[in-house]
C-alpha positions in Angstrom: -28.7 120.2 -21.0 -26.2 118.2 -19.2 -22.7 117.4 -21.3 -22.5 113.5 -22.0 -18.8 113.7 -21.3 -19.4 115.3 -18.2 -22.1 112.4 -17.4 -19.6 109.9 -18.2 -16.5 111.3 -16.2 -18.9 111.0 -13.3 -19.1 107.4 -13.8 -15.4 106.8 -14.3 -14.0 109.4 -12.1 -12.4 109.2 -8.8 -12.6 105.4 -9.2 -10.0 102.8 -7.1 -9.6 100.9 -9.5 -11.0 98.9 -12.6 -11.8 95.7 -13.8 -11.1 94.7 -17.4 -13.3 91.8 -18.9 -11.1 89.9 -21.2 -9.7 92.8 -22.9 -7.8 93.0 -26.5 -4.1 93.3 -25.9 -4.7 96.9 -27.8 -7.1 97.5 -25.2 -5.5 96.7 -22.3 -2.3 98.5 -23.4 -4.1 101.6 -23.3 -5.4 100.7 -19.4 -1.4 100.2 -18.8 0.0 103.8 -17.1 -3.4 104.2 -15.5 -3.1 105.8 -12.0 -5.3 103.4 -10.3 -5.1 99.3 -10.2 -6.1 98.0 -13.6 -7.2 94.2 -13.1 -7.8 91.5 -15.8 -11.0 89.1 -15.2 -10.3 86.6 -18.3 -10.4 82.7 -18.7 -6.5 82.8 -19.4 -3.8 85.2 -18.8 -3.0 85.8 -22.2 -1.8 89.3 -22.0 0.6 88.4 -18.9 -1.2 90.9 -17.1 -0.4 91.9 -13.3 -2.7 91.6 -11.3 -5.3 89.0 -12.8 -8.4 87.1 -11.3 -8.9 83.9 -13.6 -12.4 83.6 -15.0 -13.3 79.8 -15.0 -16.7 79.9 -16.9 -17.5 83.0 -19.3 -20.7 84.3 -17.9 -23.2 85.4 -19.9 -25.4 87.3 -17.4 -22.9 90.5 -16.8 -24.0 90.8 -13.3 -22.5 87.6 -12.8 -19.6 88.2 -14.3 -18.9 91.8 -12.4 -19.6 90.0 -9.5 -16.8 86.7 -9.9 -14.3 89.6 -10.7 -14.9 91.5 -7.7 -15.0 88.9 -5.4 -11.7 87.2 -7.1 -10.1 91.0 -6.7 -11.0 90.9 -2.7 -9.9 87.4 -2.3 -6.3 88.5 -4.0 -6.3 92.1 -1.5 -6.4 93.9 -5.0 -10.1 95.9 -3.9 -11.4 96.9 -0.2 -14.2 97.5 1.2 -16.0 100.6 0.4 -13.8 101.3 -3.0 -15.1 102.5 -6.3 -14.0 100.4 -9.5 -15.1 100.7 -12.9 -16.0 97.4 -14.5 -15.5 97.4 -18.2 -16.8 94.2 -20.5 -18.8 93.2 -23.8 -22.4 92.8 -23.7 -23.1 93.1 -27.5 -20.0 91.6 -29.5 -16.6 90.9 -28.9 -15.4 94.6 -28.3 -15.3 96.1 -24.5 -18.5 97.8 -25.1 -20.1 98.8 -20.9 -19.1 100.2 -18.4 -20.3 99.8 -14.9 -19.4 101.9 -11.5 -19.7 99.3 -8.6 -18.7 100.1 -5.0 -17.2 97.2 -3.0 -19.7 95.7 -0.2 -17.6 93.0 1.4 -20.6 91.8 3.7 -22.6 91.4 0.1 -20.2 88.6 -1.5 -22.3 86.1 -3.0 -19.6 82.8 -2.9 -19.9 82.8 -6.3 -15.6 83.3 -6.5 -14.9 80.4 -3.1 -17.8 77.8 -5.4 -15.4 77.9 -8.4 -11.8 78.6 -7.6 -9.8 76.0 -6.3 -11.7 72.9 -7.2 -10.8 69.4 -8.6 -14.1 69.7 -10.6 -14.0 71.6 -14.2 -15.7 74.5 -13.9 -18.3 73.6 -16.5 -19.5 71.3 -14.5 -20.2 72.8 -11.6 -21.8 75.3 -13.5 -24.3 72.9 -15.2 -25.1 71.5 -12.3 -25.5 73.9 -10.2 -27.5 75.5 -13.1 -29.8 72.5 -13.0 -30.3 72.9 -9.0 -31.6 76.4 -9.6 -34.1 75.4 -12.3 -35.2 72.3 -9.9 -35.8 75.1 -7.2 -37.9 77.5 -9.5 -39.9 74.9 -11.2 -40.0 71.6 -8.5 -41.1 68.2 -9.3 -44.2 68.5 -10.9 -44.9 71.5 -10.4 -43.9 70.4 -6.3 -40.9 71.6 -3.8 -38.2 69.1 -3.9 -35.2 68.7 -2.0 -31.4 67.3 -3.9 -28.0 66.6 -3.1 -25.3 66.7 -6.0 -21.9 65.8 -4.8 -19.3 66.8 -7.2 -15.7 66.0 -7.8 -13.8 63.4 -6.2 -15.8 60.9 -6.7 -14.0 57.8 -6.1 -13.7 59.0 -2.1 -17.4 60.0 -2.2 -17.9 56.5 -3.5 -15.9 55.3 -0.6 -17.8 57.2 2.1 -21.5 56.4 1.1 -23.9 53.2 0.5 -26.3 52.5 -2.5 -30.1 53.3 -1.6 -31.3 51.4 -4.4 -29.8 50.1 -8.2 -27.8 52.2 -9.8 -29.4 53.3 -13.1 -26.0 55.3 -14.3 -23.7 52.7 -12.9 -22.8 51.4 -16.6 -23.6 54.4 -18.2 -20.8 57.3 -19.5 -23.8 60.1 -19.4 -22.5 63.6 -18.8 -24.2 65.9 -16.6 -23.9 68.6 -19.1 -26.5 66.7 -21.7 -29.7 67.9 -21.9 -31.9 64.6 -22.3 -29.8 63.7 -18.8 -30.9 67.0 -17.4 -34.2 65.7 -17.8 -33.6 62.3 -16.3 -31.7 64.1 -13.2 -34.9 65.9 -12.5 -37.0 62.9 -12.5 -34.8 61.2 -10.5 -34.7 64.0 -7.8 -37.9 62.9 -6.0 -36.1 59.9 -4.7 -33.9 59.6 -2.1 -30.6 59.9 -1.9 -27.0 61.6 -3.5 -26.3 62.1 -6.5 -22.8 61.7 -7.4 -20.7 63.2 -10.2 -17.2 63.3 -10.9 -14.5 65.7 -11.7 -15.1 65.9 -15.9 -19.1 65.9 -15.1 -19.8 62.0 -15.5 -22.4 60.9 -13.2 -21.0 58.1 -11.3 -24.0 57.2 -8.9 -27.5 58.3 -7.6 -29.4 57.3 -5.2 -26.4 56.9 -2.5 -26.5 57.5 0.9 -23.2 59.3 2.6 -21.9 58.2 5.2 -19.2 60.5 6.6 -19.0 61.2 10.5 -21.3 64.6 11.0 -18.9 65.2 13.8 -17.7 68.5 14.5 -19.4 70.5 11.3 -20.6 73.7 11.9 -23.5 74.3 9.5 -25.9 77.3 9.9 -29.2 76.6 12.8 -32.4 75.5 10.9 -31.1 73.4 8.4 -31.2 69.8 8.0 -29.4 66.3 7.2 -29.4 66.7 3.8 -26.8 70.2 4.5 -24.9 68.1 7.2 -24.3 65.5 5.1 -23.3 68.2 2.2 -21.3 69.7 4.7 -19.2 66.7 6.3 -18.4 64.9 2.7 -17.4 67.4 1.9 -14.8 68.4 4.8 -13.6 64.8 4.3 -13.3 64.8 0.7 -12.3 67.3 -2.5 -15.6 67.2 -3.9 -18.2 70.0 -4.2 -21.6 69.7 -2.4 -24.7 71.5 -4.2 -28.0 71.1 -2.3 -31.9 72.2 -3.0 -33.5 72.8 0.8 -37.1 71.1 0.0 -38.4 73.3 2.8 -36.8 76.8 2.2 -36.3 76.4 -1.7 -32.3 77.7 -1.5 -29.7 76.6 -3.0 -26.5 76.0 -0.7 -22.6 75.0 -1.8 -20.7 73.3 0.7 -16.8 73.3 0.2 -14.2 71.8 2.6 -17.1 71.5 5.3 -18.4 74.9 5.1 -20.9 76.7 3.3 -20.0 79.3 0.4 -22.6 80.1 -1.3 -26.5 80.5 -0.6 -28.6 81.8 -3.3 -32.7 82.2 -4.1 -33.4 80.8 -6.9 -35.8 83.1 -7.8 -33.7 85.7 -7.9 -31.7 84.1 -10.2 
């Protein structure tokens, strides 16, 4: 009968490095001397730990929080390809409870790190809407595929570089995307034409607006649409944060600075 301890130095041995999910400060003191890189993944750098990847929305679904932490750690040179790290977070309460041995695949980054760092919008935002995108993928409009454009953050230029479609039904409202009951009306919306725009904090400033930016020069992938060009050139001429539903392929697809960073099934999701 094999030896549990043996079982588990197989899964933390001969690792590169690992990746500490907002640890204790106890905890992480004992990670200190460690002979390989010991990173912190938290929403703050409390500990004043060296290296750390910030952690803009606590994940509940660990895969996608081993996976942020990773991709943050490549972005900062802290993992390679190919290396071994040991992933250690809380599952079950608030105690470092799993552990999880992940080898680095730099051609398998999801985006999920370049769609939340570095963004005027709050994180929570783009995390409700592009939460709301994947459930208008899996479920459609009435039980149909439908096709939507969320532009998010930086608003006021977004304003500046697009036309109403039709009256406004949000233009006196202070609705937050983040509400439930608007959740709903978002998704009955989404049949019609047209953006939907949203700003930094998650109020939704506009739908039914049609963008207007030059489509000059953007280089978006072969067999998409206007719907990702559009995405794509608001947002390489503004700050904001393009999420889009392809109507045809059912994927979800972020646009930041003109390019695309993250493509996702949402039935895989």
């Amino acid at each position: 009968m094999a030896d549990p301890n043996e079982l588990l130095e197989e899964i933390l041995g001969d690792v590169d490095g690992i990746l500490l999910f907002s640890p204790t400060t106890s905890y992480y003191e004992r990670f200190v001397d460690a002979d390989v890189e010991v990173v912190v993944v938290a929403g703050e750098n409390d500990l004043d730990a060296d290296p750390f990847v910030e952690l803009p929305v606590e994940f509940q679904d660990v895969y996608d929080r081993v996976r942020f932490g990773i991709e943050g750690a490549m972005e900062q040179d802290l993992l390679d390809d190919g290396d071994v790290v040991a992933c250690v977070s809380s599952v079950f309460d608030e105690d470092l409870d799993t552990v999880s041995r992940v080898r680095v695949d730099a051609d398998a980054t999801s985006g999920v790190y370049d769609l939340f760092a570095n963004t005027r919008a709050e994180p929570d935002v783009l995390r409700s809407v592009l939460e709301l995108v994947i459930e208008l993928g899996k479920k459609g409009q009435k039980g149909q595929p439908v096709g939507a454009l969320f532009v998010v953050g930086d608003a006021g230029k977004v304003m500046n570089k697009s036309r109403p479609l039709s009256y406004n039904p949000f233009e006196k409202s202070h609705v937050h995307v983040g509400d439930p009951i608007v959740k709903v009306m978002l998704k009955e919306f989404s049949r019609l034409d047209g953006a939907f725009v949203i700003s930094d904090a998650g109020k939704i400033v506009s739908a039914y607006r049609y963008l207007e930016p030059s489509a000059e020069g953007v280089d978006i992938p072969k067999g998409l649409g206007t719907r990702h060009m559009a995405a794509g050139a608001i947002t390489r001429d503004t700050n904001a944060t393009a999420i889009v539903l392809s109507e045809s392929d059912g994927m979800v697809r972020a646009f930041k600075g003109g390019s695309l960073v993250l493509e996702l099934d949402p039935e895989e999701y």
